[in-house]
C-alpha positions as CSV (number, residue, x, y, z in Angstrom):
1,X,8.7,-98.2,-64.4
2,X,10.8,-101.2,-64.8
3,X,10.7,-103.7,-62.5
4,X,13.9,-105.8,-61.0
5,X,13.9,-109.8,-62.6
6,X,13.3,-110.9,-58.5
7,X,12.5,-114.7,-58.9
8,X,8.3,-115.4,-58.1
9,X,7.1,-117.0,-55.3
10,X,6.0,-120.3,-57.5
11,X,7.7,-122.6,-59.8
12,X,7.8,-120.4,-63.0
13,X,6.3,-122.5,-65.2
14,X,3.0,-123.7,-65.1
15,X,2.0,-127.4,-64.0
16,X,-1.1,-128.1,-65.7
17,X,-1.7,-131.4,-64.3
18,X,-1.3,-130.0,-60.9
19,X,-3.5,-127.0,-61.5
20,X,-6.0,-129.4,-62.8
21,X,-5.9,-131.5,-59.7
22,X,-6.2,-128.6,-57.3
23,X,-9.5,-127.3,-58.8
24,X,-10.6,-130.6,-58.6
25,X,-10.1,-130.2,-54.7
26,X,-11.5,-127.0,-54.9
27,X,-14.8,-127.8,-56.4
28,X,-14.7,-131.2,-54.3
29,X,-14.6,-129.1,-50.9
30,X,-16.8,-126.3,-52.3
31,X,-14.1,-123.8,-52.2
32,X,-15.8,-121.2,-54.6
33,X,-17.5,-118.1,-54.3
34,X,-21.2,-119.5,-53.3
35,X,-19.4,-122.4,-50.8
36,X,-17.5,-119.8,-49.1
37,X,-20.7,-116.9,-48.7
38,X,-22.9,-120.0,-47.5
39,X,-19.8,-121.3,-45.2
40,X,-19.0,-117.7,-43.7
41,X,-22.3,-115.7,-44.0
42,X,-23.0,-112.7,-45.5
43,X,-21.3,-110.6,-42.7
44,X,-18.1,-112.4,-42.4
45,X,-17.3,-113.0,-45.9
46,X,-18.1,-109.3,-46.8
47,X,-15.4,-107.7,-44.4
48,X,-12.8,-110.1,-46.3
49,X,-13.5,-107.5,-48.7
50,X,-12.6,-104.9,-46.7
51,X,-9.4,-107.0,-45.5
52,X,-11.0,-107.9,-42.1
53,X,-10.0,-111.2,-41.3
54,X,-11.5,-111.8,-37.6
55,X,-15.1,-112.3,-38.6
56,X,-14.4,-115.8,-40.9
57,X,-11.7,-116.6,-38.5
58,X,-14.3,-117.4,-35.7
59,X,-16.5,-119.3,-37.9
60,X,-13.5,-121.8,-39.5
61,X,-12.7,-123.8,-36.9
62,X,-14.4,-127.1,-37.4
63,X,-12.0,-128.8,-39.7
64,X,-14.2,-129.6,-42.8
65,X,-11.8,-129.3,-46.4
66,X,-13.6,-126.1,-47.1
67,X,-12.8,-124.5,-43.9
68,X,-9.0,-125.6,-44.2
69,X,-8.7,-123.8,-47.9
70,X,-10.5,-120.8,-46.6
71,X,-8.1,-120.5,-43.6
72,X,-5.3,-121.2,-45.5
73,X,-5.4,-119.7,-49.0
74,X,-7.9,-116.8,-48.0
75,X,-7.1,-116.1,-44.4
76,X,-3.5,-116.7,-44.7
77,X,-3.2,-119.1,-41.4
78,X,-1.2,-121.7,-40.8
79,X,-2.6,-125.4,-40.9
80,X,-2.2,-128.6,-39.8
81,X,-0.8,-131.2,-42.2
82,X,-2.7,-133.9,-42.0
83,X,-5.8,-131.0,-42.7
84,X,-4.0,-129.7,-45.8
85,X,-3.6,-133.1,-46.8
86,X,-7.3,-134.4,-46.4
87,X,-8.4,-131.2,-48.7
88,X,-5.9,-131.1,-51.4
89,X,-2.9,-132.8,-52.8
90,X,-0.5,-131.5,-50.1
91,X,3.1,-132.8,-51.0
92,X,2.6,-131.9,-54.4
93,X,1.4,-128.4,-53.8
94,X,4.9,-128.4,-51.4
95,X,6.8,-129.3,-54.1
96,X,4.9,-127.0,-56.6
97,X,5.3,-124.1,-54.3
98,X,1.8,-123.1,-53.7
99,X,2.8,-123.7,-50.0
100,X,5.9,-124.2,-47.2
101,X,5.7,-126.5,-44.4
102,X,7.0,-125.2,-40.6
103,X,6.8,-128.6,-38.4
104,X,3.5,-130.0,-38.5
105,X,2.1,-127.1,-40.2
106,X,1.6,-125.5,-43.8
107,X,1.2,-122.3,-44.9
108,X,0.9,-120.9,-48.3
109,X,2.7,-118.5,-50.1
110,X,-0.1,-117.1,-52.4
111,X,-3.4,-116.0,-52.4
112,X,-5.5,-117.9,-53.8
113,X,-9.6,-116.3,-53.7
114,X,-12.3,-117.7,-55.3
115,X,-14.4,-115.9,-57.7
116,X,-17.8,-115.8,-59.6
117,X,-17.8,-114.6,-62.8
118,X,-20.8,-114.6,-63.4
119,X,-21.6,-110.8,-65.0
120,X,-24.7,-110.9,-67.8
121,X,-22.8,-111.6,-70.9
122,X,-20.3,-113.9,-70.0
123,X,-21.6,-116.9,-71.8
124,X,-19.6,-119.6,-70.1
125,X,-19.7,-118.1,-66.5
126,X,-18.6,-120.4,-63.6
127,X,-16.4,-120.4,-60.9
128,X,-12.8,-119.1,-60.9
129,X,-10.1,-119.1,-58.7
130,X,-7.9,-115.5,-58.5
131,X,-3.8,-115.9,-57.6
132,X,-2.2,-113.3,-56.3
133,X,-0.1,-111.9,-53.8
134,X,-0.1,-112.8,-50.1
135,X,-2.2,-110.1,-48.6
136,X,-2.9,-108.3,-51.8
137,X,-6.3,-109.4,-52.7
138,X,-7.2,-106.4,-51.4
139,X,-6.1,-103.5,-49.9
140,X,-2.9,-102.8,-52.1
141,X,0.7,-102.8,-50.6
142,X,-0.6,-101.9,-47.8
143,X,-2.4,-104.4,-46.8
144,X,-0.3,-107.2,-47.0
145,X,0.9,-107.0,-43.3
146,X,2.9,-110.1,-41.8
147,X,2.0,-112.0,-44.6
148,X,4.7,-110.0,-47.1
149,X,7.5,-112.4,-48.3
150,X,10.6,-111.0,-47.7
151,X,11.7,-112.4,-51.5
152,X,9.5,-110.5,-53.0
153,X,10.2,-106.7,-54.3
154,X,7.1,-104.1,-52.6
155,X,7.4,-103.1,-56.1
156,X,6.5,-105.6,-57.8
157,X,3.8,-106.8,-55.8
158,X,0.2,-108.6,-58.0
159,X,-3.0,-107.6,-56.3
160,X,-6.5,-109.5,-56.7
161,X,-9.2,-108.9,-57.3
162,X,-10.2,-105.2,-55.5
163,X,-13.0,-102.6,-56.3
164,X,-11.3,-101.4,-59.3
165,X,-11.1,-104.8,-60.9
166,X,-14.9,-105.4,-59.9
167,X,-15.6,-101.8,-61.1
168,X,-14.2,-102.6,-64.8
169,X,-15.4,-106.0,-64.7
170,X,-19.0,-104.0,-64.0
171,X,-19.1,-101.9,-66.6
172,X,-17.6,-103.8,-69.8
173,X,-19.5,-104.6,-72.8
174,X,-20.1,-108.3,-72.9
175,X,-20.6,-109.9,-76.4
176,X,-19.3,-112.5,-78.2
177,X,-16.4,-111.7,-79.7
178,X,-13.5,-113.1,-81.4
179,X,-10.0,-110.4,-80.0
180,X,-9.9,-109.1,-76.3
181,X,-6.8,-107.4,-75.1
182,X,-6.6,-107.4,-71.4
183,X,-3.8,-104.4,-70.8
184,X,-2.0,-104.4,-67.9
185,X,-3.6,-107.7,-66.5
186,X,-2.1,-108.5,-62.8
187,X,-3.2,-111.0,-61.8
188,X,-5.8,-111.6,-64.3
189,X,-8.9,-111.1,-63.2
190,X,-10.8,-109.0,-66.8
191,X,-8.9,-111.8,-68.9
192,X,-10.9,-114.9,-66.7
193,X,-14.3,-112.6,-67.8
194,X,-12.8,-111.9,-72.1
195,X,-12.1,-115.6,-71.9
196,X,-15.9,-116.5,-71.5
197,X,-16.9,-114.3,-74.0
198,X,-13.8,-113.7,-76.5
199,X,-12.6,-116.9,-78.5
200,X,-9.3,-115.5,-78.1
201,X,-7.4,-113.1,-75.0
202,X,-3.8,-111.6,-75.0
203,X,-3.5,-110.4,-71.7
204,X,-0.4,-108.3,-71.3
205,X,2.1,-106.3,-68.5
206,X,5.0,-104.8,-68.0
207,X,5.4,-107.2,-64.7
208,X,6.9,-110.4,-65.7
209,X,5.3,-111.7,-62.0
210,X,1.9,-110.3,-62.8
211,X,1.8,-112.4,-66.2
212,X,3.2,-115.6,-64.4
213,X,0.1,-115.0,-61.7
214,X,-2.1,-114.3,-64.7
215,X,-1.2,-117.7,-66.3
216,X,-1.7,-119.5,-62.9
217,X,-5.2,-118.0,-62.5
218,X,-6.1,-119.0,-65.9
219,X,-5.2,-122.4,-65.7
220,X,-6.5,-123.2,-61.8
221,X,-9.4,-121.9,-63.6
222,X,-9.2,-124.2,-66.6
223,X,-9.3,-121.6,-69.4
224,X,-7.1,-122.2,-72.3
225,X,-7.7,-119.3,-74.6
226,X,-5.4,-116.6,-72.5
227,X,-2.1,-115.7,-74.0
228,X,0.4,-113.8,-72.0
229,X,2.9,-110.9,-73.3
230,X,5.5,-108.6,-71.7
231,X,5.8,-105.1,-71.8
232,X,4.2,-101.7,-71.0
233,X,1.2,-100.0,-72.5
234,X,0.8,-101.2,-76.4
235,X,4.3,-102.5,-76.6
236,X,3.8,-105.8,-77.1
237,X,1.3,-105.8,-79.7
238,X,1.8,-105.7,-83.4
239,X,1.4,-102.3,-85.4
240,X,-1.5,-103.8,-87.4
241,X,-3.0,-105.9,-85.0
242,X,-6.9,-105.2,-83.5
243,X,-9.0,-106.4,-81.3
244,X,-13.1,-106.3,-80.4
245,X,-12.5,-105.1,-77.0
246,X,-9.9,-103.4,-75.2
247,X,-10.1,-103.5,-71.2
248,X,-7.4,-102.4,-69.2
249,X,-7.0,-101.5,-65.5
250,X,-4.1,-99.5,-65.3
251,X,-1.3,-98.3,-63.1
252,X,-3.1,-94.9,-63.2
253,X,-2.2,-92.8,-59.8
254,X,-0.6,-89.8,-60.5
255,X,2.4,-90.1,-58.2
256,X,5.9,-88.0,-58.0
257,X,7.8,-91.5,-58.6
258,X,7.2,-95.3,-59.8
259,X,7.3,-97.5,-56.4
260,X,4.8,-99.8,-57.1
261,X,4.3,-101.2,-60.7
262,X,0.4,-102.3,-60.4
263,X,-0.1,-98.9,-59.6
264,X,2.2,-96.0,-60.3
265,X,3.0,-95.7,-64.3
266,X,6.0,-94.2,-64.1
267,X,4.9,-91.3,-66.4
268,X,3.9,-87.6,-65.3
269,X,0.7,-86.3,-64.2
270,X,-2.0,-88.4,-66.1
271,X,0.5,-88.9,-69.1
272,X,-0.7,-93.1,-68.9
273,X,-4.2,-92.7,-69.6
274,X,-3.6,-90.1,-71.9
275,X,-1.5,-92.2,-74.0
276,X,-3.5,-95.7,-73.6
277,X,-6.5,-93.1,-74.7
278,X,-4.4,-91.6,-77.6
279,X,-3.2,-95.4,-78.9
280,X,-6.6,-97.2,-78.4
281,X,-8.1,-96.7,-81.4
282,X,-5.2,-97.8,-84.4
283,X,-5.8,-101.2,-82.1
284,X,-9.5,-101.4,-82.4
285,X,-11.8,-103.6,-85.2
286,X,-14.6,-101.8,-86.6
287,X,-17.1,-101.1,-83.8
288,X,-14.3,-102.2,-81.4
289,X,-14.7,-101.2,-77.8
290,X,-12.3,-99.8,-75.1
291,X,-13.0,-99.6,-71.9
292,X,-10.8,-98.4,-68.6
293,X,-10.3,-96.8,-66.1
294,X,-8.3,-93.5,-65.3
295,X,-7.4,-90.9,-63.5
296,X,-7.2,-87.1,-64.9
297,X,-5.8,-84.0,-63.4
298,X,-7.9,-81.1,-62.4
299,X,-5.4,-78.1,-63.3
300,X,-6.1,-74.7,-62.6
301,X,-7.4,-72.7,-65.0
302,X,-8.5,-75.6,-67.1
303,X,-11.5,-77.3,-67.7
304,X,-11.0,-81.1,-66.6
305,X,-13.7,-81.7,-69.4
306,X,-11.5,-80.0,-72.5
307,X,-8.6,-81.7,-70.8
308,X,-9.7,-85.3,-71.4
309,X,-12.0,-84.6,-74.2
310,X,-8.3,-83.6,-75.7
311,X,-7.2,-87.0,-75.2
312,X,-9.7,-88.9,-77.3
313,X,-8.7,-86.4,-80.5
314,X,-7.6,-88.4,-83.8
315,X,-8.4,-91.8,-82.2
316,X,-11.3,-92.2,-84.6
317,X,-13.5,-93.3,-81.8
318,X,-17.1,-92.2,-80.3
319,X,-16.3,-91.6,-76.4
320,X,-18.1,-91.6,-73.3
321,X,-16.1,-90.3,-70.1
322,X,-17.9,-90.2,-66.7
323,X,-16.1,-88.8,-63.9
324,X,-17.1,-90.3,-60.7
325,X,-15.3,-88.7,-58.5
326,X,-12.9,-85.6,-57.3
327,X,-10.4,-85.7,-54.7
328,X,-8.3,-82.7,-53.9
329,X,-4.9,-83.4,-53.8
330,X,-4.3,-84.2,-50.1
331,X,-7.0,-86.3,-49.9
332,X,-5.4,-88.1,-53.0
333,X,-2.0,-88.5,-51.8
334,X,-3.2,-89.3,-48.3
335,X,-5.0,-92.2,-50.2
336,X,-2.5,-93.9,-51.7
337,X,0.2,-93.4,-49.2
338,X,-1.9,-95.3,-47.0
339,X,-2.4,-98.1,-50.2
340,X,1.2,-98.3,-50.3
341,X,1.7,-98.9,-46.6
342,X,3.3,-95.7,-45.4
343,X,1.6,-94.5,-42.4
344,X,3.2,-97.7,-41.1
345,X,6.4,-96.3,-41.0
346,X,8.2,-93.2,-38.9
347,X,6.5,-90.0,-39.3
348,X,9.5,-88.6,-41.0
349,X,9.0,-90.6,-43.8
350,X,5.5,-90.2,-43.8
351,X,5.8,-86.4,-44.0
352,X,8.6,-86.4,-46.3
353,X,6.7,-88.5,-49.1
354,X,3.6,-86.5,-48.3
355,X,5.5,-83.5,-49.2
356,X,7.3,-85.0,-52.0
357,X,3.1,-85.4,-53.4
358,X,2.8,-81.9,-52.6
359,X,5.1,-80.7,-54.1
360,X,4.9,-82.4,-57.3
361,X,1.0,-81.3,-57.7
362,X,2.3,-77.6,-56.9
363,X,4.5,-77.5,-59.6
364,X,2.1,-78.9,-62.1
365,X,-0.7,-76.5,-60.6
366,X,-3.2,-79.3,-59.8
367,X,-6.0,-78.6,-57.6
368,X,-7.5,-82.2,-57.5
369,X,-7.6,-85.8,-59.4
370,X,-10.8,-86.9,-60.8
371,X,-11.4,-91.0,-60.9
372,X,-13.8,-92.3,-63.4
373,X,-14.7,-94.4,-67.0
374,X,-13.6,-94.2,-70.5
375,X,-15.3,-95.9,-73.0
376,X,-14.1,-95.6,-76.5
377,X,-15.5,-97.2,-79.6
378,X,-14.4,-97.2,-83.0
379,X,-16.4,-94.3,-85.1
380,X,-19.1,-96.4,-87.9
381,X,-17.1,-95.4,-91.4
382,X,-17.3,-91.7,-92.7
383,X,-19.4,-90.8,-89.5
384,X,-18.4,-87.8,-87.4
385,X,-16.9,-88.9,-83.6
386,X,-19.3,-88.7,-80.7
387,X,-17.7,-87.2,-77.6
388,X,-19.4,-87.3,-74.5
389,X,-17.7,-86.4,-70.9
390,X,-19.7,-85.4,-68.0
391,X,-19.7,-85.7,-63.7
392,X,-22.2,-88.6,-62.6
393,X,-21.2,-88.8,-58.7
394,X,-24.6,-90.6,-58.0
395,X,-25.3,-94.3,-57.6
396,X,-25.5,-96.4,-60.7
397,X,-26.9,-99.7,-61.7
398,X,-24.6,-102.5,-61.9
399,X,-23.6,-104.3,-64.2
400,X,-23.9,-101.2,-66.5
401,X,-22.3,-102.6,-69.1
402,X,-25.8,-103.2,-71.5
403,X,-26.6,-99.8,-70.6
404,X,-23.5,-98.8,-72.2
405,X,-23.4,-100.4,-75.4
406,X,-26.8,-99.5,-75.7
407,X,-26.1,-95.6,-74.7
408,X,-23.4,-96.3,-78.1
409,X,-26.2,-97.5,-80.0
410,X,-28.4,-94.4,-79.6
411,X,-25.9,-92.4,-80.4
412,X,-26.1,-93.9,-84.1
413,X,-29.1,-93.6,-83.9
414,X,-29.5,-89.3,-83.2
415,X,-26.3,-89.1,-85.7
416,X,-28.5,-90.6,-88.5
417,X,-31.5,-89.0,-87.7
418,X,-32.3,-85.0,-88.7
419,X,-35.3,-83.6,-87.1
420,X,-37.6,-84.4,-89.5
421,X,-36.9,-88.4,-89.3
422,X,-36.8,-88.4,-85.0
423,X,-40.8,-87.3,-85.8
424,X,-41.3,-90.0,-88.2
425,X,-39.8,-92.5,-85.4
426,X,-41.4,-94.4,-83.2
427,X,-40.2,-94.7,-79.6
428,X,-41.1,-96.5,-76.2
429,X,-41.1,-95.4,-72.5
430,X,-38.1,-97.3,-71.1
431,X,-38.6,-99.5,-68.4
432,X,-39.1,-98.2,-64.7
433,X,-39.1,-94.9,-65.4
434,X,-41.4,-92.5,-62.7
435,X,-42.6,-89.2,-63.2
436,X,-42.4,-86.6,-60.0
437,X,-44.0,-83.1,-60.5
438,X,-42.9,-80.1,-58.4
439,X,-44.7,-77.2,-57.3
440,X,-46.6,-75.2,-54.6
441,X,-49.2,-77.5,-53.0
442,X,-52.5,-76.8,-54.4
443,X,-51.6,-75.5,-57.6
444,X,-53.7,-76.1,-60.9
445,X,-49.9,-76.9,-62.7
446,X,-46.4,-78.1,-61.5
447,X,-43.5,-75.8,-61.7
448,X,-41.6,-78.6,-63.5
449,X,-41.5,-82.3,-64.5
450,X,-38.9,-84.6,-63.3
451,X,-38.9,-88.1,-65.3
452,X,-36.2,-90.1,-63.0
453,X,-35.2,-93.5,-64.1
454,X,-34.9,-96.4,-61.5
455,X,-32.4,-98.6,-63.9
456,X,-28.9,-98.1,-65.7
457,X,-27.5,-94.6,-64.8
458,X,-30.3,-93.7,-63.0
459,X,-31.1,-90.4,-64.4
460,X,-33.3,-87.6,-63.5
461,X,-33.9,-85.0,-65.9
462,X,-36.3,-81.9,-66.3
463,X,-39.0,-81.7,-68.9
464,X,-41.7,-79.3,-69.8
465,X,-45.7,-81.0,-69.5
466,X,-45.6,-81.2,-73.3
467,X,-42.1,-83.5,-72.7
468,X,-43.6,-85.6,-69.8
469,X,-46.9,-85.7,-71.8
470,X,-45.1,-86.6,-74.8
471,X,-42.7,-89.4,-73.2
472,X,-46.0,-91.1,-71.5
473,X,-47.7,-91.5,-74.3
474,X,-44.8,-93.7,-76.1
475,X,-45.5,-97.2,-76.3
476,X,-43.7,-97.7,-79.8
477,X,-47.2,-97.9,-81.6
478,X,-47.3,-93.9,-82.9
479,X,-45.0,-92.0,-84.8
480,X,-43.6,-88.7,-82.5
481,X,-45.0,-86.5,-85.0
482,X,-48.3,-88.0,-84.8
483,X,-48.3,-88.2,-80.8
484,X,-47.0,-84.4,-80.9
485,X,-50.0,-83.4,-83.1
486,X,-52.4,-84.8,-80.7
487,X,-51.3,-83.0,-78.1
488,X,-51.2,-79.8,-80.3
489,X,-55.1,-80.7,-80.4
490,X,-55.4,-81.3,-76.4
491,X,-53.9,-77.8,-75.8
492,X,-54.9,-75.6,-78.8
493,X,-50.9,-75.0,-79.9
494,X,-49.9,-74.9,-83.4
495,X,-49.3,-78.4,-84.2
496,X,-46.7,-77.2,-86.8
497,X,-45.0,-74.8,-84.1
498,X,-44.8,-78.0,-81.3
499,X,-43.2,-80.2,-84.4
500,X,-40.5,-77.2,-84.4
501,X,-39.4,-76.7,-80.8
502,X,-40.1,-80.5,-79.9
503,X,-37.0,-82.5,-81.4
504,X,-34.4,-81.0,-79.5
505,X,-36.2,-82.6,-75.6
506,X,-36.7,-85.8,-78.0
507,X,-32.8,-86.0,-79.0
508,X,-32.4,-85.2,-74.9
509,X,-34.4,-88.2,-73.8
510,X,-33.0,-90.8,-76.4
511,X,-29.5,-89.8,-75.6
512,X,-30.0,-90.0,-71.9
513,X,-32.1,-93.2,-72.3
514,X,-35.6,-92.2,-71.2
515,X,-36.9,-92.8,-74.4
516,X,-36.0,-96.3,-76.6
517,X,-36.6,-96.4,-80.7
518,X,-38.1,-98.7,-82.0
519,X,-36.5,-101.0,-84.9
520,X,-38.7,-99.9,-87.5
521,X,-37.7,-96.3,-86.6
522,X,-37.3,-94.3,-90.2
């Protein structure tokens, strides 16, 4: 999708100086994310995340600076001068463009939401300040009500920060690293967390707008290592150049036509992720990551698990897809006509672009759309790809991103390790895992052995009495093979027989996480 050159609602170049000054305002009034939870409550400022604006409204009307900026940037009400001006640099932000005066009143013509970024890993975590679209913070097209300029194109509309973005932001590996690509930024919200952790961010899009918002949020923000490039998918970047990390957030809804270009990718079916899948890996450094977030088609008579598996073919990376969850197809199109504001207008419409969904899946013989993670990263050299793509529906731990990068690490692990040298490890119990035991009341011996972990993914997973004996018994200080031939002793089984049937529930419990090698592992 292309978008129209539409001017943006700000001066389109950046005024540093000014920037500077308002998050000097910002900080002054306690405009961030702690000030405005402690100003609002928990309550109030948590249905701003579900774009309910009445709660804060009846809690902002004293007239400190804080409650001004809240009411102004977050709630999107008119102020009076003479407030604006005792809790920022008012004439200058007029003059900027941040905001419009009507009479003795200001309003702005952003969005401007504060934001913590302070995810384990980000080594220079502090407070941020998010720019987007009037409305948009949340809530998508849809949502952006009375407050839409009529200047701007629907289409080419910058969101905030939404669950998505705080999904992604959950789940990335945080390091220190020296390349992050940010693909298809918006308004910027993975670049503020790679710029805290990567010397160096190129944060890209095919929206010019989205890339002038990006540049505002970076420098109300005061972070200096975010370069901005134009264009759509890998475009923009050089044939040979790589990265550490790869993040992207993109326009992945499978939709019968390009309206709205943070969303809708303008290719067929789930032809986006395919391809940002397919071109990740030329892009990545050794033991790169790549992390996003997609969408896949469930098409009859296909397995949605050989379908994306597919994708990650050639790309010379280890992969780990989790689908999080299915929606059949009305449910899906029902969804995002609602994100892009159409059951506001006549049911003729409505029905027609419902159809027009319909219609589209029917002729491309999807049954549902499945929403999840991708996580790619770049095969070790001359090692054979691990691929990885199961349903995990249930609640997880957040932020998951350590559990991932530690999920890639034991997957070195088991791809260096034959049987005989996961016996000659040494492993240890991970943290908080219980043990339930299942059976008729009474009985001498359980049915079967759950071990359920209370951290990361939050497993469960069934084990036989020798497994649950087995994984209780690891504190890193034995080998396996020694702990297995004590228990061959404790039950009177050949201790050679319990070496042989034994590694394949060990490989099960490293790779799920229940069980942790040791350093000094062989």
């Amino acid at each position: 999708m292309t978008p129209s050159t539409a001017p943006a609602p700000l001066r389109p170049d950046v005024d540093h100086e000014l920037t500077a000054r308002l998050r000097a305002a910002f900080r002054a009034a306690d405009f961030t994310a702690d000030g405005c939870l402690e100003l609002l409550g928990g309550p109030a400022y948590a249905a701003l995340a579900r774009s309910e604006t009445v709660p804060a409204l009846r809690v902002t009307g004293g007239g400190s600076a804080a409650e001004t900026l809240l009411r102004l940037f977050l709630l999107q009400r008119s102020v009076p001068y003479a407030a604006a001006r005792a809790a920022l640099p008012v004439d200058d932000c007029l003059a900027g463009g941040w905001l419009e005066r009507d009479g003795d009143e200001v309003r702005a013509t952003v969005d401007v939401r504060p934001y913590a970024s302070d995810i384990a890993g980000d080594s220079r975590a502090g407070d941020a300040w998010i720019v987007s679209d009037l409305g948009c913070a949340v809530g998508g097209a849809g949502g952006i009500g009375a407050a839409a300029r009529t200047d701007v194109p629907r289409a080419e509309l910058v969101l905030g920060v939404g669950g998505a973005s705080t999904t992604l932001a959950n789940i990335t590996v945080r390091r220190p690293v020296h390349r992050v690509l940010d693909l298809g930024t918006g308004s910027g919200v993975q670049a503020v967390h790679a710029a805290r952790h990567g010397a160096e961010v190129v944060a890209t899009d095919v929206n010019p707008r989205a890339l002038h918002f990006t540049a505002l949020t970076m420098a109300l923000s005061g972070l200096d290592n975010v370069g901005t490039r134009q264009g759509s998918l890998f475009e923009p970047v050089a044939e040979q150049e790589t990265f550490d990390l790869i993040v992207s957030n993109p326009p992945f809804v499978i939709s019968p036509g390009g309206r709205f270009t943070y969303r809708d990718g303008g290719m067929a079916g789930d032809d986006l992720c395919r391809s940002l899948v397919a071109g990740a890996g030329r892009h990545l450094a050794p033991g790169g990551y790549c992390q996003l977030l997609a969408n896949w088609q469930h098409v009859r008579g296909e397995d949605w698990r050989d379908r994306v598996s597919a994708w990650t073919a050639g790309t010379g990376c280890d992969a780990w897809v989790v689908q999080r969850e299915v929606q059949d197809v009305t449910q899906y199109a029902e969804l995002w006509l609602r994100d892009g504001g159409d059951h506001r207008e006549s049911r003729e419409s409505y029905d027609a672009r419902y159809g027009e969904w319909l219609d589209a899946f029917e002729a491309a013989k999807v049954e549902g759309v499945g929403f999840g993670w991708i996580t790619l990263r770049k095969t070790p050299e001359g090692a054979r790809p691990v691929v990885r793509v199961e349903e995990w529906p249930h609640p997880v731990e957040q932020p998951l991103g350590p559990q991932i990068e530690l999920w890639f690490a034991r997957q070195d692990f088991l791809r260096d390790h034959d049987d005989a040298a996961l016996l000659a490890a040494r492993y240890r119990l991970a943290d908080e895992v219980v043990q339930e035991q299942v059976g008729s009341p009474g009985a001498d011996d359980p049915e079967h052995v759950i071990l359920r972990q209370n951290r990361g993914m939050r497993r469960a997973t069934k084990v036989d009495t020798v497994g649950a004996g087995f994984a209780g018994v690891c504190d890193g200080t034995l080998t396996a093979g020694e702990i297995l031939d004590a228990i061959a002793g404790l039950i009177d089984e050949d201790p050679v027989l319990l070496r042989d049937r034994t590694p394949e529930q060990i490989r099960m419990l490293v790779e799920q996480g229940f069980l942790e090698p040791q350093q000094d592992a062989g």
